[in-house]
N, C-alpha and C positions, 0 to 999 in steps of 0.2 A: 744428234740421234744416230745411233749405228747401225749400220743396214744388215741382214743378212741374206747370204748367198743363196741364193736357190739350193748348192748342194747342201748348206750347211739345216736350211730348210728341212729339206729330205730326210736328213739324218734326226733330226727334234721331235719330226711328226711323229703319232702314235698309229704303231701300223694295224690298217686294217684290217677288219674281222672278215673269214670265208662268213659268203651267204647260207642260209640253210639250206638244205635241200627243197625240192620242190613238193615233195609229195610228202614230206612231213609238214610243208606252212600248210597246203591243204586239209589234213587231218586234222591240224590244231583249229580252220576255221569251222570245220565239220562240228568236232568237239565242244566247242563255243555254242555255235547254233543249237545244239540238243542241248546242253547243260539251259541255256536261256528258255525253249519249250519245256522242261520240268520244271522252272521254276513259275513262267505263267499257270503250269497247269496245278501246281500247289497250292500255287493262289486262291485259286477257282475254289477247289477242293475246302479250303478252309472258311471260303467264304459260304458255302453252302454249309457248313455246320455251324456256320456264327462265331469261328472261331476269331475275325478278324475286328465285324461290328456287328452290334446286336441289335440295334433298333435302327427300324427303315428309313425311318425320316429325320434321322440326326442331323443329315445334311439339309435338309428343309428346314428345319428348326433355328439351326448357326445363323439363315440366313434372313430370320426374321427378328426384326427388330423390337415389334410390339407382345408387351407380353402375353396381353389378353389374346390374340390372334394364337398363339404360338399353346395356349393353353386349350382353346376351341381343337385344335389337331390333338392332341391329346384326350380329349373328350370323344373322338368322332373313335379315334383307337377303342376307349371304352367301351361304345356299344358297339362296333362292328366284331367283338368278342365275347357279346354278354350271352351269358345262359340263358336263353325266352325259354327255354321249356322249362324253368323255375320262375318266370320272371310275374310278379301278381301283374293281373290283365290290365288295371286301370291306369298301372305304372307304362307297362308294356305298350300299350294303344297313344299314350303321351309322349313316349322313347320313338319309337319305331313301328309304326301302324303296318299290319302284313309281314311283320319279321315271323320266318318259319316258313311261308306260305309259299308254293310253287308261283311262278311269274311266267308268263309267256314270253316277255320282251324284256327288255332292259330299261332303265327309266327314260322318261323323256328327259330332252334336255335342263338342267338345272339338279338332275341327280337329288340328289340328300337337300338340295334347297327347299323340294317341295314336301316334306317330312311335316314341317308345320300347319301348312295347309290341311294335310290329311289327317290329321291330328284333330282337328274341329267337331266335336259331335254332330249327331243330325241336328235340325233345328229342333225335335220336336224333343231331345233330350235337353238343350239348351234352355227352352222355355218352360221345362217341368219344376213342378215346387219341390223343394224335397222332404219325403212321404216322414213321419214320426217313424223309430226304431219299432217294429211290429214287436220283436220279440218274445215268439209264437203266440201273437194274438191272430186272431180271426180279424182279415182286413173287408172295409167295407168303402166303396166309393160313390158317394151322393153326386148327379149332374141333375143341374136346374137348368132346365129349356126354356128358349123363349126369352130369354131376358134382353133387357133394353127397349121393348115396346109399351113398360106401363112404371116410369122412372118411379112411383113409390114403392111399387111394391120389388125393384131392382135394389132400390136402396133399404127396404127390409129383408133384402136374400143377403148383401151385403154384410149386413153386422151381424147374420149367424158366425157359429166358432169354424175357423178355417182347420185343415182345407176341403174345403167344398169345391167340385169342380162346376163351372157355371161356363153353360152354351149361349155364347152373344148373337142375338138373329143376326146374318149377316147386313141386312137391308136396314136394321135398325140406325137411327139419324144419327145418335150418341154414340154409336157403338166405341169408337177411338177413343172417347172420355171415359165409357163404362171398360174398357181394357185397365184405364191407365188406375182407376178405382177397385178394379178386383185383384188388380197384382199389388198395390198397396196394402190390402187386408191381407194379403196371404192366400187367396183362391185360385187354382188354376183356370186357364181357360180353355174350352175349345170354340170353333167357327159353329155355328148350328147355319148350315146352308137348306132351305126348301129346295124341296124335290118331290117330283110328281106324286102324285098317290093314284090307289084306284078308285070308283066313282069319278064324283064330281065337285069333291072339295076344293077349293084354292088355296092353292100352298104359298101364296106372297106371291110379290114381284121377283126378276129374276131366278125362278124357278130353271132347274134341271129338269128335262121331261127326256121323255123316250121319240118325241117326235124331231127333237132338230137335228141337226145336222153335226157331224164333229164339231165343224168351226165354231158353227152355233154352242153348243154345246159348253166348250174351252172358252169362247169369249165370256159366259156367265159366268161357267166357273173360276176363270182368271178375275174378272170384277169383283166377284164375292172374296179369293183369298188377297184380293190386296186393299180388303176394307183397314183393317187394322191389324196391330202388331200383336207376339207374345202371345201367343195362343200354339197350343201343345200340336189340334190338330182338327179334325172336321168329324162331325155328329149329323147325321140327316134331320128335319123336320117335315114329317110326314116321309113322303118317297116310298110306298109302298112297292109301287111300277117300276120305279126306276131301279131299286136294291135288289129286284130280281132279275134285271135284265144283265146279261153279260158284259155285252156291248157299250154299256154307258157305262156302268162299275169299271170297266176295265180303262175306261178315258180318263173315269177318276182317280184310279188307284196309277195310273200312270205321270200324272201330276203331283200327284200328294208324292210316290216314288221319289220323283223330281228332286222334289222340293224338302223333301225330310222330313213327312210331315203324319201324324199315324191319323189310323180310322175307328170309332165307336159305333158300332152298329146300334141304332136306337130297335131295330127288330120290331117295325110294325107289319111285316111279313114271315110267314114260316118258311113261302119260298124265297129267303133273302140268300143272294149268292155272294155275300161280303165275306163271308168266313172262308171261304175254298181261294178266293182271290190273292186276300191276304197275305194265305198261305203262298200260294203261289209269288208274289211279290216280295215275299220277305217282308211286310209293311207289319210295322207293331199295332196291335188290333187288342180292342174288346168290346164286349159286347152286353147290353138290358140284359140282366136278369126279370126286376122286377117294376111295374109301372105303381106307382105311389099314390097316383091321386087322379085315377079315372073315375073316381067320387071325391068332390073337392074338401067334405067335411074332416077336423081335425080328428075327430073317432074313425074314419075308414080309411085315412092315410096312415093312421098308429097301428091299426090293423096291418095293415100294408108291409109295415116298417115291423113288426114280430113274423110274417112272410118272409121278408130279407135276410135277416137274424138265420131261420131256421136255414134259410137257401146257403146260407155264407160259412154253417156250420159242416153244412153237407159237401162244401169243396174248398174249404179254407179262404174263400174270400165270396163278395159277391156286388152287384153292382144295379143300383136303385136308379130309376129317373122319375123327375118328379117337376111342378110348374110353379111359380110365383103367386098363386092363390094365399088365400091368408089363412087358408086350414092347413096346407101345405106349408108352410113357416111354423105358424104357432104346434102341430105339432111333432116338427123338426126340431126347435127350441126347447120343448122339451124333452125330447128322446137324445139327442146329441150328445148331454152330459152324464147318461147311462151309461156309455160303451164299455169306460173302463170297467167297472165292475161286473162288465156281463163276458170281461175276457177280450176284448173287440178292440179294434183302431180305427179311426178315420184316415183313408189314403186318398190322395188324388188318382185319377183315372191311370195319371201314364204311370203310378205302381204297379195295377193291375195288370197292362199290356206290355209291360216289361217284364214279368214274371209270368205269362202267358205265350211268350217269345222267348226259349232258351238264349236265343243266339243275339239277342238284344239287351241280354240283362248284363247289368252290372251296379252295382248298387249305388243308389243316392245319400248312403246314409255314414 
């Protein structure tokens, strides 16, 4: 191998380059630095017009696996962009219950989770029949009180033509079987709870009076609504006393509130303070028009029932109470199959009280 000299070294190398000046490598790093700041800020710039990516959660999306999950985010995009102020109500209350609506807070925790929950109707729309197409007929709603205390003649209210709305006493022994028998024919139900009257009638066991105490009070009526199920909502039997006092009305309508549950004022008082409450509650309410059979015979309840007719013409619907008597039945059975032809429908109660409450309506049909 042959060596070379150091001088001969010297001579082969490639001679080096002057350094640059000093205050041009500076400018070039200056230059650098700012070329590199317009390029982050272009970035920016394009990403706020979409010019870079257009949808938010692509990168969410990539990084899921499952498709059905990855579809649900897609869905939630949907409605968190739907039109509500087009959107039909009953769609709209199923989608997103309160979409539109100012909010004080922001949700509790669980966000969008809890969507379905509030999606549930009250119970008392839950346990409604749903009413025949009226299509501008004159609607009429028959409730028979009283029942479950005298089982034949429960079971000839029974096989009239449905729907008939039928008050189960709530003290009655059967009452859970005669539920499960009037929702099989197609009858709605409400609770018929006794409650005080004036004099010195007795209105049953468990009675509501005006003398006990809240607690008092709520323990009866908590025992009465958890007799039995499917029942729309509460009817008084008797309660003269009690429907005009404030104070008690207002313990009940704070319950039934509660609970989702509407009220029928039987109106054995003029001073009954269930309509002003109602209103105030927001509770879905209605109310006797006309008593059917404070003469038990089948000619002065037919009488009765061309009274309802005329009441029903006079404000597009109207609302009959009537008892399990057998002139009361027989003539029910016959008058029932007249309607069509007189223009008329049979509705259960919670039609009435739903189109007597704008802000509760939405149709059954």
């Amino acid at each position: 191998m042959t060596e070379i000299s150091p001088e001969n070294a010297a001579r082969e190398a490639p001679a080096a380059k002057p350094a640059a000046p000093l205050w041009l490598r500076e400018a070039g790093s200056v230059a650098l630095r700012e070329v590199a700041a317009l390029a982050v800020l272009a970035l920016i710039i394009m990403s706020g017009f979409g010019w870079v990516w257009s949808d938010p959660l692509a990168f969410e999306r990539a990084d899921i696996d499952d498709p059905v999950l990855a579809s649900s985010i897609d869905s939630d995009l949907e409605v968190a962009g739907a039109d509500f102020g087009r959107a039909d109500p009953i769609q709209l209350a199923a989608i997103a219950p309160g979409a539109g609506e100012v909010t004080q807070a922001p949700p509790s925790a669980g966000g969008g989770a809890d969507i379905a929950q509030q999606a549930i109707p009250p119970l008392w729309r839950r346990n409604a029949v749903a009413a025949p197409p009226a299509d501008g007929k004159i609607r009429i709603a028959i409730i028979i009180d009283d029942l479950g205390l005298d089982q034949g003649a429960t079971k000839r209210v029974l096989e009239l033509p449905a729907p008939l709305t039928l008050a189960i006493m709530s003290y009655a022994k059967e009452a859970p079987a005669l539920a499960e028998a009037a929702h099989a024919a197609g009858h709605e139900m409400l609770l018929h709870v006794p409650m005080e009257p004036e004099g010195r009638l007795d209105p049953g066991p468990h009675a509501l009076t005006t003398e006990q105490t809240q607690d008092e009070f709520k323990q009866e009526l908590h025992w009465a609504l958890d007799r039995f199920d499917g029942y729309v909502g509460v009817n008084n039997h008797m309660g003269s006393r009690v429907t005009a006092s404030t104070e008690q009305m207002g313990w009940l309508f704070e319950e039934l509130d509660r609970r989702g549950l509407m009220f029928v004022d039987s109106r054995t008082t003029k001073d009954t303070v269930a309509p002003v409450l109602a209103a105030h509650f927001g509770l879905p309410f209605a109310e006797r028009n006309i008593f059917l059979d404070n003469e038990f015979g089948a000619d002065a309840v037919s009488a009765q029932l061309r009274a309802l007719e005329t009441e029903a013409r006079k404000n597009g619907y109207a609302v009959g109470i009537g008892h399990p008597h057998r002139g009361t039945i027989a003539a029910l059975k016959a008058w029932l199959p007249t309607l069509a032809a007189k223009g008329m429908v049979l509705v259960p109660i919670s039609d009435i009280a739903a189109s007597r409450n704008p802000e509760t309506t939405l149709s059954f049909n």
